[in-house]
N, C-alpha and C positions, 0 to 999 in steps of 0.2 A: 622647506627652505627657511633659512634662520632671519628673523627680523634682526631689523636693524636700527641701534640706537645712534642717540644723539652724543657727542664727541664731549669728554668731559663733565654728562651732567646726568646720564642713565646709565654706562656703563659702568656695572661692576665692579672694571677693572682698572679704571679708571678711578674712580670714589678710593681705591683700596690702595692704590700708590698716594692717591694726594693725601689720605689719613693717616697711612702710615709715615708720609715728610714732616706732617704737621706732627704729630706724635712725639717724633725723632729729636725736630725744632724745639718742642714744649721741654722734652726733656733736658735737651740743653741750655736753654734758660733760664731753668731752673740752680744747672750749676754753675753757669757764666757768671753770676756775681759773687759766691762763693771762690771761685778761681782768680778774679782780679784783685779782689779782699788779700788772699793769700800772695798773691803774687808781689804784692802795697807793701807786707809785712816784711817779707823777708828781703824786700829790696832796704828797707829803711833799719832793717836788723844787719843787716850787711853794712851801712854806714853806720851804724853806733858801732859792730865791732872795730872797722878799721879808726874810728876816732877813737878806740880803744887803746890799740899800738900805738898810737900817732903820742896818746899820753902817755905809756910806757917808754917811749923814748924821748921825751920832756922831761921826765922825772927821774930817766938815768942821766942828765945833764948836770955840768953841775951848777947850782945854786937854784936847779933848776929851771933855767935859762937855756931858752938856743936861739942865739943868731932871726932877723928878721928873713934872710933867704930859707933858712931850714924848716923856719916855722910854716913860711908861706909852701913849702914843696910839701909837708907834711900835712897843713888841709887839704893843699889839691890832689894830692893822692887819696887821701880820705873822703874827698868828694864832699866836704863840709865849708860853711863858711868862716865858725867858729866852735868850741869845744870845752866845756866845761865837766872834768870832774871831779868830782866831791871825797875828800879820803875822809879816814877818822878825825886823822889829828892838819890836816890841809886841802886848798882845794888847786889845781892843776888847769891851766887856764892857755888855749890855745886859740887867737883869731880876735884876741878883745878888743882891739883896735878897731876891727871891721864889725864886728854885733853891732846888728840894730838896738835901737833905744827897745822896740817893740815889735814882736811878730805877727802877721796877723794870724796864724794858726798852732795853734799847739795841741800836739797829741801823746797819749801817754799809752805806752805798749810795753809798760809794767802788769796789768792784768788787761788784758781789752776783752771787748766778749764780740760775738762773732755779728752781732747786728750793728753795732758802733765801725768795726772794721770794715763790712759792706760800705755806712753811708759815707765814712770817708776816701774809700775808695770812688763812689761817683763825684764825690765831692773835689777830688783833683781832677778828676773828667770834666767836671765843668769847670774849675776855674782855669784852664788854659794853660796853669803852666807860670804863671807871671809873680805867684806868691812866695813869700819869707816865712819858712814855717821852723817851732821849734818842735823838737821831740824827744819824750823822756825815754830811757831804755834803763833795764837792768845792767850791771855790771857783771861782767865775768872774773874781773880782778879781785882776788879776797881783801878787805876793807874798807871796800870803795861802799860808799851809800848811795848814789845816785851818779847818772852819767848822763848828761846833756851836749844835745847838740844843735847845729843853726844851717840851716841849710838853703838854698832857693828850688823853688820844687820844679824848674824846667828839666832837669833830668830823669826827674821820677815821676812825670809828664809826658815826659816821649817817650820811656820805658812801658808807661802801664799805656798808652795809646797805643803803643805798635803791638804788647803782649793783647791786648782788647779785642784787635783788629784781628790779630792771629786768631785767637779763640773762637771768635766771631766765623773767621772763613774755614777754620777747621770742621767748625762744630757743621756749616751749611756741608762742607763736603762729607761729614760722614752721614748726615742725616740723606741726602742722597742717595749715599753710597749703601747703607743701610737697609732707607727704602724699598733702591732697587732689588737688594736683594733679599729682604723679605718681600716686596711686590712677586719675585719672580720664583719663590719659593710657594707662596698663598697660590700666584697663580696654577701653577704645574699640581700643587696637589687639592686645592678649592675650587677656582676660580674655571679650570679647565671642565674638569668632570661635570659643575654647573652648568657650564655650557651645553655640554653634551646631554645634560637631562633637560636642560630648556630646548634646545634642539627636537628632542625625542618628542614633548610634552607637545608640542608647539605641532610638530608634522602628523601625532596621535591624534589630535584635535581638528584637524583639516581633515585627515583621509584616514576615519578611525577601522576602517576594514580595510587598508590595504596593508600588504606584510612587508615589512621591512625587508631589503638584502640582509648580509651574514656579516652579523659584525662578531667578533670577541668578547666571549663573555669575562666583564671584571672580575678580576681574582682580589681585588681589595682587603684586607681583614678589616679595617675600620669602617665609618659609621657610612662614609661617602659610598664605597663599593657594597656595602650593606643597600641603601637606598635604591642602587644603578640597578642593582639585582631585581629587587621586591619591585623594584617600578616596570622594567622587563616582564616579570613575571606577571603585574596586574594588568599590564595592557594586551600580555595574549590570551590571560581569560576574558576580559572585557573584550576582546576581538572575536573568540570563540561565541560569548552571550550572544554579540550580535549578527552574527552568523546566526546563531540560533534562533533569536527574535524574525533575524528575517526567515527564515525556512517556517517559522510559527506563524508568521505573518500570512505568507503565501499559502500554510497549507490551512491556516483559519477561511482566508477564504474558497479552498475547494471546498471544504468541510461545511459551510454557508449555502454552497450551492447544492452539494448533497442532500444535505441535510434537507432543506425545501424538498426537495423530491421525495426523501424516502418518507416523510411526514406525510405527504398525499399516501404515499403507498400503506403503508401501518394503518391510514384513515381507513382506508377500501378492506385492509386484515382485521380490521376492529368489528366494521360491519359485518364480517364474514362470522367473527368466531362471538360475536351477539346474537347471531342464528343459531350456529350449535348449542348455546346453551339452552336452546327448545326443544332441541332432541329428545327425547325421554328415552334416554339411555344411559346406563351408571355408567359405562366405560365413557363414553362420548362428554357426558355430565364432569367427568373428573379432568380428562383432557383439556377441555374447555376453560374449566377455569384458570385450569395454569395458561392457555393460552392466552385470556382475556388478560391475567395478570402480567404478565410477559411484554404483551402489545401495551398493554396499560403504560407499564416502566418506560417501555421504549417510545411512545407517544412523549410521554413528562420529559424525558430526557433530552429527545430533538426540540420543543422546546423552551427549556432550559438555556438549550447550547443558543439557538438563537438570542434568548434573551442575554447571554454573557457574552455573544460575539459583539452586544450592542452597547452594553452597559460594564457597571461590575459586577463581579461575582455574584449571584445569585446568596441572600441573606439566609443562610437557616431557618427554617420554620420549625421551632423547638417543641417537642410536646413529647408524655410519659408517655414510653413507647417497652414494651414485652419484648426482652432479646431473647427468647427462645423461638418467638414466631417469624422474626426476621433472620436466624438462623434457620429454619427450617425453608424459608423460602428461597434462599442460598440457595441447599441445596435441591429443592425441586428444579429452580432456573438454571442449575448444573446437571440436572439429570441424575443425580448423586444418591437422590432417596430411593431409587427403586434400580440401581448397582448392583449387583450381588457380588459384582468381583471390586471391587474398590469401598473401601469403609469409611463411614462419615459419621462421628462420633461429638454431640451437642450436648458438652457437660455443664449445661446453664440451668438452672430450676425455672417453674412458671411465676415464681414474683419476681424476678429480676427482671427488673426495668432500667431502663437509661433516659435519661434526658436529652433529646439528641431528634433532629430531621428522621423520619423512618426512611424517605427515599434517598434521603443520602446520603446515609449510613448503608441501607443496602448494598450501594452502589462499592463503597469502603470492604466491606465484608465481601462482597463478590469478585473484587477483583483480587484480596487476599486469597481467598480461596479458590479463584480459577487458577492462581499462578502456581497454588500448591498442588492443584489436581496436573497441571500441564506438566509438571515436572516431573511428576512419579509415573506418568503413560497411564495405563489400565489397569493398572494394584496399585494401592497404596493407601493410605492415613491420612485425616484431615481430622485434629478434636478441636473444638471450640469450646474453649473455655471462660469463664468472665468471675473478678470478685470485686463486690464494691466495700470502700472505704468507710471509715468514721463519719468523714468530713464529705461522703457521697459522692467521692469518684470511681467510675467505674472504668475497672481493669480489664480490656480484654483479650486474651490470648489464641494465636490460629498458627496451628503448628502442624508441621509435616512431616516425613519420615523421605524425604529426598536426599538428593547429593549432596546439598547445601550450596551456599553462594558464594562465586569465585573471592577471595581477598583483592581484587583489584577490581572488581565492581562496586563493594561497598560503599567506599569512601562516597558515590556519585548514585549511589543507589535509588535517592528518592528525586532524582534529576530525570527532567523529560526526556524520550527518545536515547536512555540508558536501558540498557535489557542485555541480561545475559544468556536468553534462549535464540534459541536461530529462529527469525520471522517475528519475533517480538519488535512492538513498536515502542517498548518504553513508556508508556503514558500511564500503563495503570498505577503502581503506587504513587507517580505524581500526583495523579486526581486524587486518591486516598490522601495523602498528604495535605494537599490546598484543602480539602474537605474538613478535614482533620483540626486543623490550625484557624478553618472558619467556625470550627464550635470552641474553639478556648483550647482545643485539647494538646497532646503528641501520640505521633506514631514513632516505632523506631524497631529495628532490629536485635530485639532481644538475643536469640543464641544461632548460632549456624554451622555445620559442620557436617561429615559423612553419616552421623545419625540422623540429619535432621535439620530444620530450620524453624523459628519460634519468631512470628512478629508481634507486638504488643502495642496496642491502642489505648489511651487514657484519655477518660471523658469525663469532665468536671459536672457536677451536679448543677442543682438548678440555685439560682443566684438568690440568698434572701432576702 
């Protein structure tokens, strides 16, 4: 069930229309004064040209003279009060009667630069409208040196207020307009899919083993349908794990309860086979002790398991230990040294030694090589090999001559409750694994195939 936020101040999608208005806004702001500047110019370029004509036909009069009615139609069509232009050899004089003694503004838009034309643009914004301004302009006419005119700025006051205001409601309605539809682009390809993965996150997190109905898998290429996927994909193994924690869970504790019992029981087999070794008989004498060692193991082991089911892991107990005599005890506890039909082949010398737990390294070694004897039946090849390093790591190899291991097992190979034999429970290279990685070392599957199968063990030396 999807929470739920607060209107305008936690949604997402919310936040991202009101950034993108403001955004929108800031940008036109930015050129709202820049556009009334221009808008100033070319209105007051627009009255020096027509005071331009207004003097060309002054100057085709003759004596250059015209009439007080012509002169007066020809300001107010020119939209000026009064009109001075300057020739080489005279100057052309239109409104003199009406010029003020003094204006209070004058501006020259012979060179202007673009921050002068701003401030005088807010500059009629604030005075109202009520002022007498002059303004110089270039000439268009060839001779003329300067062209002046006089004007009152309540026209080019309502002009740049109504163009201001236009600007103003234009710019809010595209910043809107805009918005919306970036808002509504963001959303459909950002803002939705987030959703759907805060959705996902949110119901994983409540009820992390229950399975989802069947949605549609995203076909996205980009980075969104990238995520929707891998996050898919982490919550069904992370739903798998705990499926599996719990079945580890459940079956740690039969395994607690067994365990107590067959410990009593191996107690009673220990005292049994500490009688046999009184016997004074070589057959009886030799049996014995593999069984004492046997029982031995399997006493240390139950526990072991007890003290892991309690605690952690059980620490290494490190000491130089002879891997030829823990290879041979392999295969005694495999039955494998006195085979006639199955070959077990320990190509390790008597000084190689390892650094390493003897009992649980054993344990490492025996479940490599039960799984290679289970595979091949009643013939078959098992050599143990080992080389140590420079730097005193020791390499060890246990190879067999089976079918090899299926290509869709591997990937999960050294995962609990994985096994590719029928009736296997998967645990053993686990345990070799955790064992493995509690002395520093790795395990891993060196080669596999219908020759054969090759695992390899590395066991770091003793620390200086």
């Amino acid at each position: 069930m999807p929470e739920h936020y607060k209107p305008l101040t936690s949604s997402l999608r919310s936040r991202l229309l009101i950034l993108t208005f403001l955004f929108v806004m800031g940008i036109s702001a930015l050129i709202y004064p820049t556009s009334i500047a221009s808008f100033r110019q070319d209105f007051l370029e627009t009255r020096l040209e027509n005071a331009q004509i207004a003097a060309l036909a002054l100057e085709a009069a003759p004596n250059n003279m015209v009439s007080p009615e012509l002169e007066q139609r020809l300001l107010t069509q020119s939209g000026v009060i009064a009109m001075i232009m300057r020739r080489e050899d005279k100057s052309l004089l239109l409104g003199f009667d009406m010029m003020p003694e003094e204006a209070e503004a004058t501006y020259d838009l012979r060179n202007p630069s673009l921050g002068m034309l701003i401030m005088d643009a807010f500059g009629t914004l604030e005075s109202g409208g009520g002022r007498i301004i002059r303004v110089l302009g270039d000439p268009m006419v060839p001779g003329t040196r300067m062209l002046e005119i006089t004007l009152g700025e309540a026209d080019l006051y309502a002009a740049l207020k109504n163009y201001s205001n236009n600007v103003l409601l234009l710019s809010l309605i595209t910043s809107l307009f805009t918005g919306i539809l970036v808002y509504l682009a963001l959303h459909w390809l950002l803002v939705r899919p987030m959703r759907r993965l805060k959705d996902r996150i949110v119901t994983f997190r409540r009820q992390p083993e229950a399975v989802p109905g069947h949605t549609r898998e995203n076909r996205r290429p980009d980075e969104i349908g990238l995520v929707e996927r891998e996050l898919v994909r982490m919550q069904e193994e992370l739903r798998q794990n705990l499926k599996q924690k719990s079945n580890l869970a459940a079956l740690g504790e039969a395994v607690a309860k067994i365990n107590h019992d067959l410990r009593n029981i191996l107690a009673t087999a220990q005292l049994a086979s500490d009688s046999l070794q009184r016997v004074d008989h070589p057959g009886v004498q030799k049996i014995s002790r593999r069984l004492v060692n046997s029982v031995s193991r399997a006493v240390a082991l139950c526990e072991s398991t007890i003290r892991h089911g309690k605690a952690d892991d059980p620490i290494p107990e490190k000491e130089w230990t002879r891997l030829d005599e823990l290879i041979s005890d392999v295969a005694v506890s495999l039955g494998l040294d006195e085979d006639s039909k199955f070959e077990f082949v320990c190509n390790v010398t008597a000084e190689e030694t390892v650094y390493a737990d003897p009992e649980q390294l054993h344990r490492v070694l025996l479940n490599l090589c039960r799984n290679a004897h289970d595979v091949q039946g009643e013939t078959g090849t098992i050599c143990v090999s080992a080389k140590k390093d420079k730097d005193g790591t020791v390499h060890i190899k246990v190879a067999d001559k089976g079918p090899g291991i299926p290509e869709a097992i591997r990937p999960r190979l050294f995962k609990a409750f994985q096994s590719s034999r029928a009736g296997g429970t998967g645990l053993g290279l686990a345990t070799a694994r955790d064992i493995v990685l509690s002395h520093g070392g790795q395990i891993a599957l060196a080669d596999t195939g219908p020759e054969g199968t090759t695992f390899m063990v590395c066991l770091p030396g003793k620390e200086k």
